[in-house]
N, C-alpha and C positions, 0 to 999 in steps of 0.2 A: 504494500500500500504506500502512498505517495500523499504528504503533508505539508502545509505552507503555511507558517507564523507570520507577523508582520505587525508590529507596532504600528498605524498608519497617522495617528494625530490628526483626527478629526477628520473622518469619515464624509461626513457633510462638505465637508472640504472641497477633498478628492472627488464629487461626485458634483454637485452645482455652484463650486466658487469657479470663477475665470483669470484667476490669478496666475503668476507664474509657477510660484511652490504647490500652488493646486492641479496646475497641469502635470507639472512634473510628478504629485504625488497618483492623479488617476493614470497614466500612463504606466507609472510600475503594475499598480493594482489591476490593468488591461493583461498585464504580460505575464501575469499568474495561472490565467486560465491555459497558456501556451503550454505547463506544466503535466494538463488533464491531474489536479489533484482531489483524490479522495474528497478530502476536507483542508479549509483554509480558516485559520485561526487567527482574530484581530484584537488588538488593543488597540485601549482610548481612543474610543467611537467619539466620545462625548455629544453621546446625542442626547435627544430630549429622554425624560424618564418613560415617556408613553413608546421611545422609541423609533427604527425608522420611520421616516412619513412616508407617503404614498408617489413619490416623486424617487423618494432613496432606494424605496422597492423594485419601481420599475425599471429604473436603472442599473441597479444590480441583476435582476431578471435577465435585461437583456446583454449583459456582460459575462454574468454566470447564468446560462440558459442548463436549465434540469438540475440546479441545488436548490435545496431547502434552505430557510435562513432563520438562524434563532440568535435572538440576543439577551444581554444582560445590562440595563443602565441605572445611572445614577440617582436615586430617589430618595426625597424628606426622609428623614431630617439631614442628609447629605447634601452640597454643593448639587445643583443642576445643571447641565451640561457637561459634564466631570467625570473621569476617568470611563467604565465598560469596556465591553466584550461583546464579541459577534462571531458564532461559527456560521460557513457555509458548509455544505455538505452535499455530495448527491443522492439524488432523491432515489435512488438505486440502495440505500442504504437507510436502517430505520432503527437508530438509536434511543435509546429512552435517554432524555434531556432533563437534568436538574441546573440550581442555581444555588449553590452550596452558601451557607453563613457559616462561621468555622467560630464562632463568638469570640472574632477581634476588638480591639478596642474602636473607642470612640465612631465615627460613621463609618466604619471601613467594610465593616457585611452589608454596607446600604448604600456602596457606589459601584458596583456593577464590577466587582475585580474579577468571579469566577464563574464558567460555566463549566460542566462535567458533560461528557457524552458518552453513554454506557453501550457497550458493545458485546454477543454473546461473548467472546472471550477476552477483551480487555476495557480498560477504562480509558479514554483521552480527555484532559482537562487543563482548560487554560488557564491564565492567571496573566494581571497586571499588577504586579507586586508595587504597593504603595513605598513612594521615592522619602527619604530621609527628613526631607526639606530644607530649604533653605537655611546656614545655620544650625542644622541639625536638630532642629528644633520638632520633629518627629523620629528623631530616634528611636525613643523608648518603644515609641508607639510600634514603631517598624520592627523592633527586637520582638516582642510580643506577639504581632503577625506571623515572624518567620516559623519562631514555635508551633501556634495553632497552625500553621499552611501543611510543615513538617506534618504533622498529627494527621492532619488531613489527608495526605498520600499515604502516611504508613497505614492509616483504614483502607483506604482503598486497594493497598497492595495485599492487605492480607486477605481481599476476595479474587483477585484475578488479578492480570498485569497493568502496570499502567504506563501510559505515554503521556508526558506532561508538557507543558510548552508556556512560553507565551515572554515576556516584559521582568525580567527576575530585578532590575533596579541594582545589579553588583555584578562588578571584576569579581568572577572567584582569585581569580592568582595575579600576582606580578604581570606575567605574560599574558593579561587580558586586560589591557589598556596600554599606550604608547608612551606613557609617563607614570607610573608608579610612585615616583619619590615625590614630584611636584602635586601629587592629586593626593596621597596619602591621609585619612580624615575628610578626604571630599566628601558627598553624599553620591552612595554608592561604590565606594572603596573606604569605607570605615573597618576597622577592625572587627567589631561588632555584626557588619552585616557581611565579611567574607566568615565571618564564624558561622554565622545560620546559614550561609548554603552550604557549608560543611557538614553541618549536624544533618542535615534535609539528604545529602551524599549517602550519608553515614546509614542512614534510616534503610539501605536499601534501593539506592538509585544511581543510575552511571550518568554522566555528562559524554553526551552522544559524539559530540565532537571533538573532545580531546579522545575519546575512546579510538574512534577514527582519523586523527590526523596529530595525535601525540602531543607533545612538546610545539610545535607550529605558532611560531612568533606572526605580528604582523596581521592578523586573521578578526577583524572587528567588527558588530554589528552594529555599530551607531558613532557618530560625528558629530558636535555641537554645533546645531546652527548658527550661533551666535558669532563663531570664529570661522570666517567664513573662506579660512585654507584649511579648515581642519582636514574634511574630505581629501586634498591634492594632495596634503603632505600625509594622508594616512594618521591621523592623531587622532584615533579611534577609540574604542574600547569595546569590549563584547560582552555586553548585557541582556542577551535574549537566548533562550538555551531550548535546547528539543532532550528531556531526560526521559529516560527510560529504567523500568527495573532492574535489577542487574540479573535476572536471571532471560532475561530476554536481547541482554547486550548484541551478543551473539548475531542476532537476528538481522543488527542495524545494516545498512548497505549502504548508504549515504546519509552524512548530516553536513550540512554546507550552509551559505551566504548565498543569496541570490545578488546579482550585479543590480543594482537601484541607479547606477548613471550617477548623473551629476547631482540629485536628490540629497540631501545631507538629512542629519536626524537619523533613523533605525532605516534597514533593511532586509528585507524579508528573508526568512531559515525556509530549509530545506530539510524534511525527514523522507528517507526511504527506506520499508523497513520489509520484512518475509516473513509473515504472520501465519 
């Protein structure tokens, strides 16, 4: 089977803004379907709480013609428009769809970070893992999620396998960012938060792509827009991950970067796995 992650930053965007970063960002989201994937997993939609509208729909429709589309968004007492999750799926395939609360702190079960898609013999479920903040000032908050998230897969792996994905907010290592020592205590290479995806490791899960491509310096899934040679010069980091059980390691045959062009911000993972 054949999988496609993709932090997209606003959905709405990519689909009826006419902007430059809008264009650039539906054009990648065009060149997913080239893929023929199973299923494509998004982060922060931020769409409305009620979700896409009837213009999002049909546009997705006719870009992914024969998937199904289920989301997860943002709702009271959380931020509106703010963070979600969206799987597409084909409709050749007929999952039972939850939207998990894992009872995180403060809004964090109440802005659209998870959805699960049950399959007779494995679990996939995504995740936009809530960012540190600015100043750190959701640390604790963040430490606490990692916990419950962790808990949350190791349930789930003790009924079948699972395939997890999505926006994880951390460098696990050194060689998953271009600068290590200058970002050191950033939000999302805190000490703190390469520990939870450790422990979440630990629980029983491989990282797909160091499994497959080792030690491989250089290898990043996001850019800051904000610096805007980040992209050129490769001043990246890899913050979006496809994990898998590790009894099922074995099985992977590809976990990659798809090419997003001149796009800066996230770009979309590749799982390919022999289920």
């Amino acid at each position: 089977m054949k999988f496609i992650s993709w932090n997209i930053d606003s959905i709405n965007a990519a689909l009826t803004s006419s902007s430059e970063r809008a264009l650039l960002s539906k054009n990648v989201l065009s060149s997913l379907i080239e893929y023929n994937p199973d299923v494509v997993a998004i982060q922060e939609t931020k769409l409305p709480s009620d979700g896409p509208s009837k213009k999002h729909l049909e546009i997705l429709k006719d870009m992914f013609p024969n998937y199904k589309i289920v989301w997860n968004s943002s709702v009271e007492p959380a931020r509106k428009g703010y963070a979600g999750t969206m799987f597409l799926y084909k409709d050749t395939l007929n999952p039972s769809v939850t939207y998990p609360a894992i009872s995180a702190p403060g809004t964090m079960d109440y802005e659209g970070r998870i959805i699960t898609l049950e399959f007779d013999k494995f679990f996939l479920t995504q995740v936009y893992t809530p960012n540190a903040g600015d100043g750190l000032n959701r640390l604790d908050e963040r430490q606490a999620w990692d916990i419950k998230y962790a808990e949350y897969l190791a349930s789930l792996d003790k009924e079948k396998y699972v395939i997890a994905t999505g926006d994880f907010n951390v460098a696990h290592r050194e060689i998953d960012l271009a600068h290590p020592n200058s970002n050191h205590n950033s939000p999302g290479f805190t000490d703190e938060e390469r520990e939870g995806f450790t422990n979440l490791l630990a629980k029983g899960f491989t990282d797909t792509f160091r499994y497959i491509h080792g030690d491989v310096t250089g290898a990043y899934t996001w850019w800051a827009q904000r610096v805007k040679t980040s992209k050129i010069n490769n001043s990246g980091w890899r913050i979006d991950y496809w994990l898998v059980s590790d009894r099922i390691a074995d099985k992977v045959i590809r976990s990659e970067m798809i090419d997003s062009g001149p796009r800066q911000d996230h770009t979309p993972i590749l799982l390919e796995i022999d289920l």
